[in-house]
C-alpha positions in Angstrom: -42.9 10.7 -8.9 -41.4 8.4 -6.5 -43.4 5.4 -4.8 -42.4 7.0 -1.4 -43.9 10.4 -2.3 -47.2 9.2 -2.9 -50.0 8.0 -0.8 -49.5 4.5 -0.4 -52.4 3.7 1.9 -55.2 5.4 -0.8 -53.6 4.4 -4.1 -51.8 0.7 -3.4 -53.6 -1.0 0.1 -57.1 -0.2 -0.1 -59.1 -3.3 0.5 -55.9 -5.9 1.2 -55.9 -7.3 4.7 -52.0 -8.0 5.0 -51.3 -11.1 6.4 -49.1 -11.4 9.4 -47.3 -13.9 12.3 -49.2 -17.5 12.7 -51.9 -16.3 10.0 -48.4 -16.1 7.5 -47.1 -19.2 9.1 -50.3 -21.1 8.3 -50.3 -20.5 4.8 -46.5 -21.2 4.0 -46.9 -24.2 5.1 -50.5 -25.6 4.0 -52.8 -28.4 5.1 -50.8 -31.6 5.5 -53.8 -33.5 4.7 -53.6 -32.1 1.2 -50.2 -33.8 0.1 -49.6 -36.5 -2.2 -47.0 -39.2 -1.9 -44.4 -38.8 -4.1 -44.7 -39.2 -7.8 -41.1 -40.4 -8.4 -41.6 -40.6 -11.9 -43.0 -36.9 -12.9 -39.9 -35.4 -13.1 -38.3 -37.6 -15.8 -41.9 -37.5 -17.2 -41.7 -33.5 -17.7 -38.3 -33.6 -18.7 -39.2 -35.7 -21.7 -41.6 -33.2 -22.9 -40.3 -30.2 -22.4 -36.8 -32.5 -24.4 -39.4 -33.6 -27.5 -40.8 -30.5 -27.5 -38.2 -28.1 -27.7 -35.2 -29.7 -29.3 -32.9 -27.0 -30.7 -32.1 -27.7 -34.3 -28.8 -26.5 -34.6 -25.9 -28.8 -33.6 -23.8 -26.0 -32.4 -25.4 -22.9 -31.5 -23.4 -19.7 -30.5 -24.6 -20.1 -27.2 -26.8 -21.5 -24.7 -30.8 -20.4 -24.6 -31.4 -19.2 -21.2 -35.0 -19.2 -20.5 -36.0 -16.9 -17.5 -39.0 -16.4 -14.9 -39.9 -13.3 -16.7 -39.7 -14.6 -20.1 -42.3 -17.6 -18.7 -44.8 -15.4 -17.2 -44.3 -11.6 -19.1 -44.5 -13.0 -22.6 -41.4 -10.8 -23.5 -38.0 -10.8 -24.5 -34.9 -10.3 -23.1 -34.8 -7.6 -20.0 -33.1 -4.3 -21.1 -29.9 -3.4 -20.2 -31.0 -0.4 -18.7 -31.3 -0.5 -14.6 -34.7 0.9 -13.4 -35.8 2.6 -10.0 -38.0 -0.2 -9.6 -35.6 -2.8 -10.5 -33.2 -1.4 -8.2 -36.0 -1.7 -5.2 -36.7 -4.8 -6.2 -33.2 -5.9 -5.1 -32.9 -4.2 -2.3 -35.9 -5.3 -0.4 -35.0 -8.7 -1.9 -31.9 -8.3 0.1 -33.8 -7.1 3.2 -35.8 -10.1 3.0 -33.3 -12.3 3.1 -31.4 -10.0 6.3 -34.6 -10.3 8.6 -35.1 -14.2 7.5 -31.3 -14.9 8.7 -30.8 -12.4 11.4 -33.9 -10.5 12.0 -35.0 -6.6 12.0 -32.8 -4.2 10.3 -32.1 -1.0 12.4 -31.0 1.0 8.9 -33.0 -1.2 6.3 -31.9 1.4 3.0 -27.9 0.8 4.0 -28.1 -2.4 5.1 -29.9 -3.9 1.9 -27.0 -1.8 0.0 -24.2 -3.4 1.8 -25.7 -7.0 1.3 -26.3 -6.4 -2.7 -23.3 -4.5 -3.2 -21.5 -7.3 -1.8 -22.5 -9.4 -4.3 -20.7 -10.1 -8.0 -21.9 -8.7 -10.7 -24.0 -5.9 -9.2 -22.3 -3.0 -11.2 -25.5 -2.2 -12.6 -27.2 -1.5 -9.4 -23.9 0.3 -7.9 -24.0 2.7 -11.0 -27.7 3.6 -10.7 -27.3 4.6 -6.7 -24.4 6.2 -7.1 -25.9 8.3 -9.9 -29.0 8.7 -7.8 -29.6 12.7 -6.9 -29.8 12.8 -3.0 -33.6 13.7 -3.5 -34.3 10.0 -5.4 -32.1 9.0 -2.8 -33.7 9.8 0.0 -37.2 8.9 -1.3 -35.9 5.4 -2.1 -34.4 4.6 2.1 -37.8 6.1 2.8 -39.3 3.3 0.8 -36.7 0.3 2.2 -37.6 1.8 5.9 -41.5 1.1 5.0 -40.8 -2.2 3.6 -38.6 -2.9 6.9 -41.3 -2.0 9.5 -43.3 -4.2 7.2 -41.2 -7.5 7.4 -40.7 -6.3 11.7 -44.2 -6.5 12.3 -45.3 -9.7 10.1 -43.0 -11.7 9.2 -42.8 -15.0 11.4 -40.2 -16.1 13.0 -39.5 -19.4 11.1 -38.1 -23.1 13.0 -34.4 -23.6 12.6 -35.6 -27.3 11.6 -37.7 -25.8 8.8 -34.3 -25.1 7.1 -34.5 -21.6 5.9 -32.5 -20.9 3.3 -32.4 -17.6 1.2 -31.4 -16.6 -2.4 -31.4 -20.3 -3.8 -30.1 -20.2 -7.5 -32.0 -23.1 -9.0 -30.8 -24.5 -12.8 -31.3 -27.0 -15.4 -30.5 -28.2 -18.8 -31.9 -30.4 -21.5 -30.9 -30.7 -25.4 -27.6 -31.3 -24.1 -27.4 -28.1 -22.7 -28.6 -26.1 -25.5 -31.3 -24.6 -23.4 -30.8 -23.6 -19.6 -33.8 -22.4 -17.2 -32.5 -20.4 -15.0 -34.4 -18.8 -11.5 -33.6 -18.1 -8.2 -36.1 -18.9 -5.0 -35.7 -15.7 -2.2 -36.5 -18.3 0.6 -36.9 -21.9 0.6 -38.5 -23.6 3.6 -38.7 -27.7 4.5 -36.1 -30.7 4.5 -36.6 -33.1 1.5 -38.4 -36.3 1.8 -38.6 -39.3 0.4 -41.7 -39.8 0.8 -44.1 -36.8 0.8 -43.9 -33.4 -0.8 -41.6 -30.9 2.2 -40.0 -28.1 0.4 -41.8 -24.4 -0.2 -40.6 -22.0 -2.6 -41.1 -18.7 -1.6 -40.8 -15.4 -4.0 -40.3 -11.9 -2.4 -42.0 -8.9 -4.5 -41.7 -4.8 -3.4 -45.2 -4.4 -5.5 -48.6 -5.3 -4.9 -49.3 -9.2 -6.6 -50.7 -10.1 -9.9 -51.2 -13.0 -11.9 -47.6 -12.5 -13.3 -45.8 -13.0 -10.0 -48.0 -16.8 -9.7 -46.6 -18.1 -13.1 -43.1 -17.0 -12.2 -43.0 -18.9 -9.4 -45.0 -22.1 -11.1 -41.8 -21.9 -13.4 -39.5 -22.0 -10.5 -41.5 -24.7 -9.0 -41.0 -26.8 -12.3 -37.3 -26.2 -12.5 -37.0 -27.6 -8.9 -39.1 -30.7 -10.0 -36.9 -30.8 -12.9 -33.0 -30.2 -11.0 -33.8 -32.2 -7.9 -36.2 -35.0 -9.4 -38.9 -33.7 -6.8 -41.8 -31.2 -6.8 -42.3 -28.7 -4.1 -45.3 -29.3 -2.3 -46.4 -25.4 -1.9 -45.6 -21.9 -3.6 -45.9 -18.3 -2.1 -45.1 -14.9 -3.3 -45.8 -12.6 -0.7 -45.8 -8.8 -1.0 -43.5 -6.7 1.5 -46.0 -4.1 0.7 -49.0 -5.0 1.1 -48.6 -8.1 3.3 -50.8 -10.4 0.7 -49.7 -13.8 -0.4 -50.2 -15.8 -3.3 -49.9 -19.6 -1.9 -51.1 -22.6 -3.7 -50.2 -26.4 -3.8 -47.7 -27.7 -6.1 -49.9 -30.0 -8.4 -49.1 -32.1 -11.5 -51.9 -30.3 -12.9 -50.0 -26.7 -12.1 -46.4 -28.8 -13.7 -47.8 -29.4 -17.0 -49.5 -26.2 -17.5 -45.7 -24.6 -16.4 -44.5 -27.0 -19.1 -46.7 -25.4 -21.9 -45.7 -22.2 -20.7 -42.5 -22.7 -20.6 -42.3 -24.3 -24.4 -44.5 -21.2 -25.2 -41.2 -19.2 -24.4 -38.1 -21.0 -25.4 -40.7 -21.0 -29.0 -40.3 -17.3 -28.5 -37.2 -16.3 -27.3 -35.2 -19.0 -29.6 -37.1 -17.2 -32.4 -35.9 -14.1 -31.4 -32.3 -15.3 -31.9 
C-alpha cells in the first residue's frame, strides 16, 4: 500500500514537533560561539589514516573501489539494480528540494520534480519505473510530492543570497592512488569558506522520518568534504520533508575520526566482497 494511502498523521508524525522558518534557520546555522579555529592540519591527518589503513593490495585492480554513503552507514553492499517506489520518491522530493531552495514554491510539485530529474543524465532507471507506473501508483505518488511541497511552502526559510546556497553538490575523493574513490553528493550546502573559522553546512534532504542511519551518512559526507577541500564543515543537518525534524550537530574532530573508522569498516567490507 502506498505512503499516500495511509494515515500519515497517526502512523509517521505522532509526537514530532516539525521545525519551521527562523526556528529552521537557527539550527542550520548553530551557535557561533561553538566554533573552533581551523585545524589546518586534520585533513592531511585523516587522509593518512584512512591511506595506512586501507591500502589496496593489488597493483592493478579491475577497477576503482567506490565507497558510498549507504555502504558507511547501512553496513551493506552494493544497492540493487532494481529501482524502488521509495527510491524513486526519494529523488523526486530531492529534486523538489533543490526547486524551492533556488526558485521557491512549486505550483505542480509531482511534474515539476519529474522535469528536473528527468533532465538529468543517467536517470533511465527512474524514467523506466514512472513510465511503467499504473495511473493508480501514479497518482498516489503526485499526491505524495504535493504533501512534501506544502511541506517545504510552509517551513522552509528563505535562505541569504550571501549564505551561498548551492544545491546537488557532488563531493569526491581518492587515496591509494585512486584505487579507492568516496563518493557522495550534499542536497544543499550553505556558507562561504574561510580561512579562518569553520562556515560551510552540509545539508541532506530525506522523504522519510530520520534515524540514526541518515546522521552517519552525512558524518561520511562531512569527512569527504574535510578530505576534498582540506577543510571540515562546521555543522550537518538532515532534515525530513515529512516530518519537519532535523538532525543538526557540529562538525567535530571527535565526529571525523569516528567517520574514519566507519568508513575503513566499509572499504574492509565491500573490497572483500570483490
Amino acid at each position: 500500500m502506498l505512503l499516500a494511502e495511509r494515515n500519515i498523521a497517526a502512523t509517521e508524525l505522532a509526537g514530532v514537533t516539525p521545525l519551521a522558518g527562523d526556528q529552521l534557520l537557527d539550527v542550520l546555522r548553530g551557535p557561533r560561539s561553538n566554533r573552533q579555529p581551523i585545524d589546518k592540519g586534520l585533513a592531511g591527518g585523516l587522509r593518512a589514516w584512512l591511506s595506512d589503513a586501507c591500502h589496496v593490495e593489488q597493483q592493478t585492480p579491475p577497477s576503482p573501489l567506490v565507497i558510498t554513503k549507504k555502504m558507511v552507514a547501512g553496513g551493506t553492499h552494493h544497492r540493487s539494480s532494481a529501482c524502488t517506489y521509495e527510491f524513486v520518491r526519494g529523488a523526486l522530493v530531492a529534486a523538489l528540494f533543490r526547486l524551492v531552495v533556488t526558485c521557491g514554491p512549486s505550483e505542480d510539485p509531482f511534474r515539476d520534480a519529474c522535469e528536473m530529474v528527468l533532465a538529468e543524465p543517467h536517470q533511465g532507471e527512474i524514467a523506466a519505473f514512472l513510465a511503467s507506473m499504473e495511473e493508480r501508483d501514479r497518482r498516489g505518488l503526485a499526491r505524495e510530492l504535493l504533501l512534501h511541497g506544502r511541506n517545504l511552502a510552509a517551513r522552509w526559510p528563505d535562505l541569504l543570497p550571501s549564505w551561498m546556497p548551492r544545491t546537488a553538490v557532488a563531493m569526491n575523493t581518492t587515496f591509494d592512488g585512486g584505487r579507492i574513490v568516496l563518493r557522495g553528493m550534499a542536497d544543499l550546502v550553505i556558507g562561504v569558506p574561510s580561512h579562518h573559522l569553520p562556515s560551510v553546512c552540509l545539508v541532506a534532504v530525506k522523504s522519510t522520518p530520520l534515524h540514526s542511519a541518515h546522521r552517519d551518512e552525512l558524518r561520511f559526507l562531512g569527512l569527504v568534504e574535510t578530505l576534498r577541500s582540506g577543510t571540515a564543515p562546521f555543522r550537518l543537518a538532515t532534515y525530513s520533508t515529512l516530518t519537519g525534524e532535523v538532525i543538526a550537530e557540529a562538525v567535530t574532530e571527535e565526529l571525523l575520526k569516528n567517520a574514519v573508522m566507519m568508513t575503513i569498516a566499509a572499504i574492509e567490507r565491500e573490497g572483500a566482497s570483490k
